[in-house]
C-alpha positions as CSV (number, residue, x, y, z in Angstrom):
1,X,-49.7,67.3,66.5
2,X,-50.6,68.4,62.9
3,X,-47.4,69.0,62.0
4,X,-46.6,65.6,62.9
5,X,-49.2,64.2,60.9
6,X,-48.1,66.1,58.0
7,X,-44.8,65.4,57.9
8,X,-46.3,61.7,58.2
9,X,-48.0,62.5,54.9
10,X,-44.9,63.6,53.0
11,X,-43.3,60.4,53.9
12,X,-45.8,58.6,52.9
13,X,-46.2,60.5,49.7
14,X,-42.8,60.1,49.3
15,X,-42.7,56.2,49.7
16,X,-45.5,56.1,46.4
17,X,-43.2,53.4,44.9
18,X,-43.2,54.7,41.2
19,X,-41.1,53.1,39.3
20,X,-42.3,50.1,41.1
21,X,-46.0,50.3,40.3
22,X,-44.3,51.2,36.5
23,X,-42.2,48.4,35.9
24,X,-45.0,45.7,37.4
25,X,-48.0,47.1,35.8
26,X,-46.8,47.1,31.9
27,X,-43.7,44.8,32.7
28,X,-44.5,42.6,35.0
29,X,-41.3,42.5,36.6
30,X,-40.1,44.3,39.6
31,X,-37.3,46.7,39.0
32,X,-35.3,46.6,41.9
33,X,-34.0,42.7,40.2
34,X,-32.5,44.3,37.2
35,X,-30.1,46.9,36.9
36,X,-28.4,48.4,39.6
37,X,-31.2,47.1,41.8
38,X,-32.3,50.8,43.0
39,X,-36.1,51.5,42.3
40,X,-35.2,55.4,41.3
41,X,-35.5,57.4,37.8
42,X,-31.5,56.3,36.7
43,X,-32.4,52.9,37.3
44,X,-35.4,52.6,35.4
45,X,-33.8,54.7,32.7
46,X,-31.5,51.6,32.4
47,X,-34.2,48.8,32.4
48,X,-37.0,50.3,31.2
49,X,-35.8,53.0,28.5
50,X,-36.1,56.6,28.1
51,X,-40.0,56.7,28.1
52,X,-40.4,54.9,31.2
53,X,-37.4,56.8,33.0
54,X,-38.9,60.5,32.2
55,X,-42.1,59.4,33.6
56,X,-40.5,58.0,37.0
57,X,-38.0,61.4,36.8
58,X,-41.3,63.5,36.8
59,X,-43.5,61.5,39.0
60,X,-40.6,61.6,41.6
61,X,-39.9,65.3,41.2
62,X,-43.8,65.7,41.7
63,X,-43.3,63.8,45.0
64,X,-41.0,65.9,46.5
65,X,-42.8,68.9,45.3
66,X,-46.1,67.7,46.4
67,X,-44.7,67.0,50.2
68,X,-43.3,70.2,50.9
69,X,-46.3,72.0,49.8
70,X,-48.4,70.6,52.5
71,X,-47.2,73.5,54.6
72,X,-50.6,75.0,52.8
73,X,-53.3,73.0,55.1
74,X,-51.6,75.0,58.4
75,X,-52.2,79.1,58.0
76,X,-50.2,79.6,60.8
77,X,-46.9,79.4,58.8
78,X,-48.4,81.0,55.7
79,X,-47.1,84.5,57.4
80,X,-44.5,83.1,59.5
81,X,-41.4,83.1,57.1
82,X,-39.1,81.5,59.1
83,X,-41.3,78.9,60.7
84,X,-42.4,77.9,57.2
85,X,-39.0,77.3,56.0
86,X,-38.3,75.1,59.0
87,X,-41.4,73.4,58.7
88,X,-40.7,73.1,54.7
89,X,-37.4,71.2,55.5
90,X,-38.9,68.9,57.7
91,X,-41.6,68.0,54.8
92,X,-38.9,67.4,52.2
93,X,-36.7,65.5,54.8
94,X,-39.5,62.9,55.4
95,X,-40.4,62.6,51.7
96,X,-37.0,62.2,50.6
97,X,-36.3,60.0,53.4
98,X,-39.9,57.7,52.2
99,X,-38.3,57.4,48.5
100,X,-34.8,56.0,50.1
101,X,-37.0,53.8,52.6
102,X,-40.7,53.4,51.1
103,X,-43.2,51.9,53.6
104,X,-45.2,50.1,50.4
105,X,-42.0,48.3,48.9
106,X,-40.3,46.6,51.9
107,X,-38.1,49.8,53.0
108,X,-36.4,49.4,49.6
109,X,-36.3,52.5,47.5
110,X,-34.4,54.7,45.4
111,X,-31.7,56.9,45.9
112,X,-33.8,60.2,46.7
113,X,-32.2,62.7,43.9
114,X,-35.4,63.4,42.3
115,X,-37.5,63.6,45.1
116,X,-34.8,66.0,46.7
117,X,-34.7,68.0,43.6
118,X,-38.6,68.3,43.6
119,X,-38.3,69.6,47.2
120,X,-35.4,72.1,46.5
121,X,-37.8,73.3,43.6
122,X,-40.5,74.8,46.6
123,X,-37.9,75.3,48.9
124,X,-35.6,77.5,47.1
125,X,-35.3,77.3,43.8
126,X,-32.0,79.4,43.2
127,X,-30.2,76.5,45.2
128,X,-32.2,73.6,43.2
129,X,-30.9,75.6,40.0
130,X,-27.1,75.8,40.9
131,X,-27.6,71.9,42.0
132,X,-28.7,71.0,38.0
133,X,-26.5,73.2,36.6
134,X,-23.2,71.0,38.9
135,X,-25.5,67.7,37.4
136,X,-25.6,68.3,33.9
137,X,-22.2,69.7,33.7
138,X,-20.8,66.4,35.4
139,X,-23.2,64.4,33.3
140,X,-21.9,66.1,30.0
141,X,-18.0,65.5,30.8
142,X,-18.5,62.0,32.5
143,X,-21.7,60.9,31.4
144,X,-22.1,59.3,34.6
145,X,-25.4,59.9,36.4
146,X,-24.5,58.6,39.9
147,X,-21.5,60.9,40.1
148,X,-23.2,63.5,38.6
149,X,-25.9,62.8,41.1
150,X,-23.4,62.9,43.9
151,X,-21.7,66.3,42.8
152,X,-24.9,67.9,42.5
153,X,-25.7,66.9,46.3
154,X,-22.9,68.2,47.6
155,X,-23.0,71.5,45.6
156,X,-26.4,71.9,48.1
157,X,-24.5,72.4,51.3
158,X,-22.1,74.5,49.2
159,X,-24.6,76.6,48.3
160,X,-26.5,76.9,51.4
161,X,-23.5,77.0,53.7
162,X,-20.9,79.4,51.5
163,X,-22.3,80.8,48.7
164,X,-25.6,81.7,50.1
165,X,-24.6,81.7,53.6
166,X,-27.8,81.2,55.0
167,X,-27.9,81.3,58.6
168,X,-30.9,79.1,59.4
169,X,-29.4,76.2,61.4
170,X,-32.1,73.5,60.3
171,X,-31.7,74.6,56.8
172,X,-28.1,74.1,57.0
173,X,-28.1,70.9,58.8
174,X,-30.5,69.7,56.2
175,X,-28.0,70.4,53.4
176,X,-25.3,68.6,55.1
177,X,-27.2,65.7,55.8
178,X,-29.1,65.2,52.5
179,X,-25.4,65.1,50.8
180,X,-24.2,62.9,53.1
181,X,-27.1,61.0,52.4
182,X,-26.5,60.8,48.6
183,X,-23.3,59.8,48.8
184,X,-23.9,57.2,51.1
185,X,-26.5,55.8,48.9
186,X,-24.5,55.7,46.4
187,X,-21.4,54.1,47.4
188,X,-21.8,51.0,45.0
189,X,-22.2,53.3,42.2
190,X,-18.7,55.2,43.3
191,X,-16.9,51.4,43.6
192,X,-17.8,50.7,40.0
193,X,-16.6,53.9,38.8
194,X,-13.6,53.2,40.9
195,X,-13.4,49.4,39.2
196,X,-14.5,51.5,35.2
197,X,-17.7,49.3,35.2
198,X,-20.0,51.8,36.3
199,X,-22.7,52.4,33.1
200,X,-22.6,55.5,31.3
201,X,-25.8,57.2,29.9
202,X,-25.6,57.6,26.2
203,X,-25.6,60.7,25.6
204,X,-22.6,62.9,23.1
205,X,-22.3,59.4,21.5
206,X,-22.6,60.9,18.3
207,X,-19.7,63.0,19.2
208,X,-18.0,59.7,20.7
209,X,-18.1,57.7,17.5
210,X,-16.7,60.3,15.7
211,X,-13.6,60.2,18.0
212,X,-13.7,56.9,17.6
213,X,-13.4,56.9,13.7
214,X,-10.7,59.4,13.2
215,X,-8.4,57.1,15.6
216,X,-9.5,54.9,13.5
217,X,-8.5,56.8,9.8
């Protein structure tokens, strides 16, 4: 019964609608009407600017982080490795599943990457690391975030199922469903790539407007 009300908790903690509360407060708009429409870091990135964005990044990170560390208020699974790893996973689940589906913004949320790095980043951090690395080398040769976003997610069951070859069976259903999950939510994103209207971040542009002047010379 308190496990259920913690894992209650960490979806609750992770429906905190943060970019949300951002963009109304010193905005006054809601950010889910602009951009792509997604209340998540990449979003407000978009609308809001870099400022804004690293401050929903980090407050969504700190979500996920927060959620699975609630483990803490149960001693029983603070010598119980296995039980606290399963218990973990079930924490970041329901925060990661209260950013996608927040209870305090209508059910309409992000896309979960942050969060789900946040709670990688307590869960095992050697996976969360070889899930960036897949991110920012997408994002430096595509300079997409959504499909960096989307390769990053899928590197997790990769990990977890091959590389690592963990042999928890929740652990390894949680990596398979969290990229599913990803991808799902970001099948618009993946059509407008598909269609070359998907936004790029702006980043090597420097580098880009070079090219761009010796085809032009």
């Amino acid at each position: 019964m308190r496990e259920l009300g913690l894992i209650i908790l960490a979806y609750l903690i992770g429906s905190i609608p943060t970019a949300l509360i951002i963009s109304k407060k010193y905005f006054g708009i809601d950010i889910r009407d602009y951009g792509s429409g997604n209340m998540g870091a990449t979003n407000t990135f978009r609308v809001l600017g870099k400022r804004y964005g690293t401050i929903v990044m980090i407050c969504d990170i700190l979500k996920g982080m927060a959620a699975v560390s609630l483990f803490y208020f149960l001693p029983f699974y603070l010598n119980n490795e296995l039980a606290r790893t399963n218990f973990m996973i079930g924490l970041g689940l329901a925060s990661v599943i209260g950013h996608v589906f927040p209870i305090f913004a209508g059910f309409k949320g992000g896309k979960g990457v942050a969060t789900l790095f946040g709670m990688l980043l307590v869960v095992q951090p050697i996976v969360a690391i070889c899930c960036v690395v897949v991110f920012l080398l997408a994002l430096f040769l595509t300079r997409y975030v959504s499909l960096s976003s989307v390769l990053g997610a899928i590197m997790l069951p990769i990990s977890v199922l091959w590389i690592w070859n963990e042999e928890e069976f929740l652990y390894r259903l949680f990596a398979l469903i969290i990229a599913v999950m990803v991808v799902l939510t970001h099948q618009k994103n993946i059509g407008r790539i598909l269609r070359g209207v998907e936004t790029r971040v702006p980043i090597l542009k420097y580098r880009d407007r070079r090219k761009s002047r010796r085809r032009n010379d």
